[in-house]
C-alpha positions as CSV (number, residue, x, y, z in Angstrom):
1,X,0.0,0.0,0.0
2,X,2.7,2.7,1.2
3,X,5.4,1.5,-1.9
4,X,3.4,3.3,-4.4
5,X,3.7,7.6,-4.9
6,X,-0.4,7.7,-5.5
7,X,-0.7,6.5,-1.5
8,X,1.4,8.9,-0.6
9,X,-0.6,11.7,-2.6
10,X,-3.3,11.0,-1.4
11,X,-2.2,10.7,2.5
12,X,-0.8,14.0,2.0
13,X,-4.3,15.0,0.4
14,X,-6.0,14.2,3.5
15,X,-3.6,15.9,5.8
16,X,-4.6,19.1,4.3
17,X,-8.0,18.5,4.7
18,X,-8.2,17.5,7.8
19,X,-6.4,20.9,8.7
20,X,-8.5,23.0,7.4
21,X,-11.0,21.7,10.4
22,X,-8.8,23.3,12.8
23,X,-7.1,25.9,11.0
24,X,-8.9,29.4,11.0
25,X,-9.8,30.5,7.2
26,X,-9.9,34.5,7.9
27,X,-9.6,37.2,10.9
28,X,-11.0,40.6,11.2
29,X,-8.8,43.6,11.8
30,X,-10.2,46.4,14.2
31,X,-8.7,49.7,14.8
32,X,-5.1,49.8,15.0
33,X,-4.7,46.4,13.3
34,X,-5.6,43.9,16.2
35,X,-7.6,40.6,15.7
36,X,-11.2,41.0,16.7
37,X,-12.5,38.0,15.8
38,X,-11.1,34.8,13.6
39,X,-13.4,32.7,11.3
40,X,-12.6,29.1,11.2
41,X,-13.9,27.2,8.6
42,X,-15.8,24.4,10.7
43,X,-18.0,27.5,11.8
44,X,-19.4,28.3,8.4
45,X,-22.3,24.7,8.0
46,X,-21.8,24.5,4.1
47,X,-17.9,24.3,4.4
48,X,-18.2,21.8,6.8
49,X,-20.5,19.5,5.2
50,X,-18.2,19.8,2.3
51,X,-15.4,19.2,4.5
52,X,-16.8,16.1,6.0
53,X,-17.6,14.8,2.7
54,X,-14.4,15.3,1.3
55,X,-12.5,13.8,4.1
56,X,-14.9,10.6,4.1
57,X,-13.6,10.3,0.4
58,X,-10.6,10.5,1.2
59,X,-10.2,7.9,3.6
60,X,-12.2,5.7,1.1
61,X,-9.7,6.4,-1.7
62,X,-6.9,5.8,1.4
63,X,-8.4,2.7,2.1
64,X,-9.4,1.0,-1.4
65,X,-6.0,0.0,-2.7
66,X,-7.3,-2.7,-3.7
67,X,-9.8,-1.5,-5.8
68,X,-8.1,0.7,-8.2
69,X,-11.2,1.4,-10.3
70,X,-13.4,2.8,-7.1
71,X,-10.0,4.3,-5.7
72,X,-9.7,6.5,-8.9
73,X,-13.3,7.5,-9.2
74,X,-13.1,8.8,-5.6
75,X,-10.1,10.5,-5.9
76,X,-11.5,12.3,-8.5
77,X,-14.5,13.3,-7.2
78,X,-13.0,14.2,-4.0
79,X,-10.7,16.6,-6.1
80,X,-13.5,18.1,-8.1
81,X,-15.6,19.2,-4.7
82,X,-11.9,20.6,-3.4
83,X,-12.2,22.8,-6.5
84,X,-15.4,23.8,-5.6
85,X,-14.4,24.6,-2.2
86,X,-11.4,26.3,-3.4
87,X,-14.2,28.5,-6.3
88,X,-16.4,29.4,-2.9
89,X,-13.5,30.6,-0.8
90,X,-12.6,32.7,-3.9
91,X,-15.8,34.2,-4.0
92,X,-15.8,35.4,-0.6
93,X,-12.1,36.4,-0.8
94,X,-13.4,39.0,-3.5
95,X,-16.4,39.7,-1.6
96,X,-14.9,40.1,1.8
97,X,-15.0,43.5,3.4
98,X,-12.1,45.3,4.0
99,X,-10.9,44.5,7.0
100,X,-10.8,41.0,6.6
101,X,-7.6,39.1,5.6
102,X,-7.2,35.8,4.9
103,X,-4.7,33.2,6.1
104,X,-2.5,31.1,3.9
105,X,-4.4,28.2,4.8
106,X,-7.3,29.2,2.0
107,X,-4.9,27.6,-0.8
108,X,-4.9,23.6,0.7
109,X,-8.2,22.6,-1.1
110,X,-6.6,23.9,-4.3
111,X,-3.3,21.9,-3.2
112,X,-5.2,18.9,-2.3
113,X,-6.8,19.0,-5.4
114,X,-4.1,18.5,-6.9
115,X,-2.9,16.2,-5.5
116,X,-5.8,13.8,-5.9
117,X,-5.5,14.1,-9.4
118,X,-2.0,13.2,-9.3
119,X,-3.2,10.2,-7.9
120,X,-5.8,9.2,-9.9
121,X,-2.9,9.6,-12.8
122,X,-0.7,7.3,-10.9
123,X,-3.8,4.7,-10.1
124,X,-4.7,5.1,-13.9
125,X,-1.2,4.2,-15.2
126,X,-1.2,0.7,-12.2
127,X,-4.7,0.0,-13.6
128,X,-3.6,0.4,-17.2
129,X,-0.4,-1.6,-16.6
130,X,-2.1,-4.6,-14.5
131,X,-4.6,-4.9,-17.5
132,X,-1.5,-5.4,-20.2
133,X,-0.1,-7.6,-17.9
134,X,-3.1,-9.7,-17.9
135,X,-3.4,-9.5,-21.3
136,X,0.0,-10.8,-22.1
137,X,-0.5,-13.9,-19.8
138,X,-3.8,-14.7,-21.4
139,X,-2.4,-14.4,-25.0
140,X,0.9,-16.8,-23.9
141,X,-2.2,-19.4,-22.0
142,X,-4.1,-19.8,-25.1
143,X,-0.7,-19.8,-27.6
144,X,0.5,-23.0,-25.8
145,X,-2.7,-24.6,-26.2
């Protein structure tokens, strides 16, 4: 399971995401330039449940090595709602009033994303290989025959 890079994408995938449920999306400055109040992103509901969704596909992509086919698909979809995520935190970036400033923290859906899909290459190129394999050994069964 840990020999092959797409594991390791997408454990580092899921590290990011479960930071974002403790790290703090956005602050507010008052006068003079102090914190007044700091936004985590578990206390928003919609990032959460997006959140929680993501991270559950996560761990099923984690877990279903051996399953390259549903592994893929849900390291896929798991980047396309990080993309999403990253898209909303965008918006409210641009929309944000002034004194609000945003931690560096906003970019790890977009690097998770990533990530996932660097995966799903990887799990693509095992599948792909496995299959030729197979093929090979089926062709060299039925030629002795």
């Amino acid at each position: 399971m840990w020999q092959r890079i797409q594991t390791l994408y997408l454990a580092v995938a899921t590290g990011l995401v479960v930071a974002l449920f403790f790290c703090v999306k956005s602050f507010s400055l008052g006068p003079g330039g102090t914190h007044v109040d700091e936004l985590k992103y578990i206390q928003f509901f919609p990032y959460l449940t997006l959140l929680i969704l993501v991270s559950l596909l996560q761990l099923i992509a984690l877990g279903s090595f051996n399953v390259r086919v549903l592994q893929m698909r849900t390291a896929v979809l798991s980047g396309l709602l990080l993309i999403a995520l990253q898209a909303w935190l965008a918006v409210d970036y641009f929309t944000a009033a002034d004194g609000v400033v945003f931690k560096w923290t906003a970019i790890f859906p977009i690097l998770a994303a990533i990530l996932d899909f660097m995966a799903a290459r990887n799990i693509l190129r095992d599948q792909l290989l496995v299959e030729s394999i197979s093929r090979l050994r089926s062709r060299k069964k039925n030629h002795k025959i």
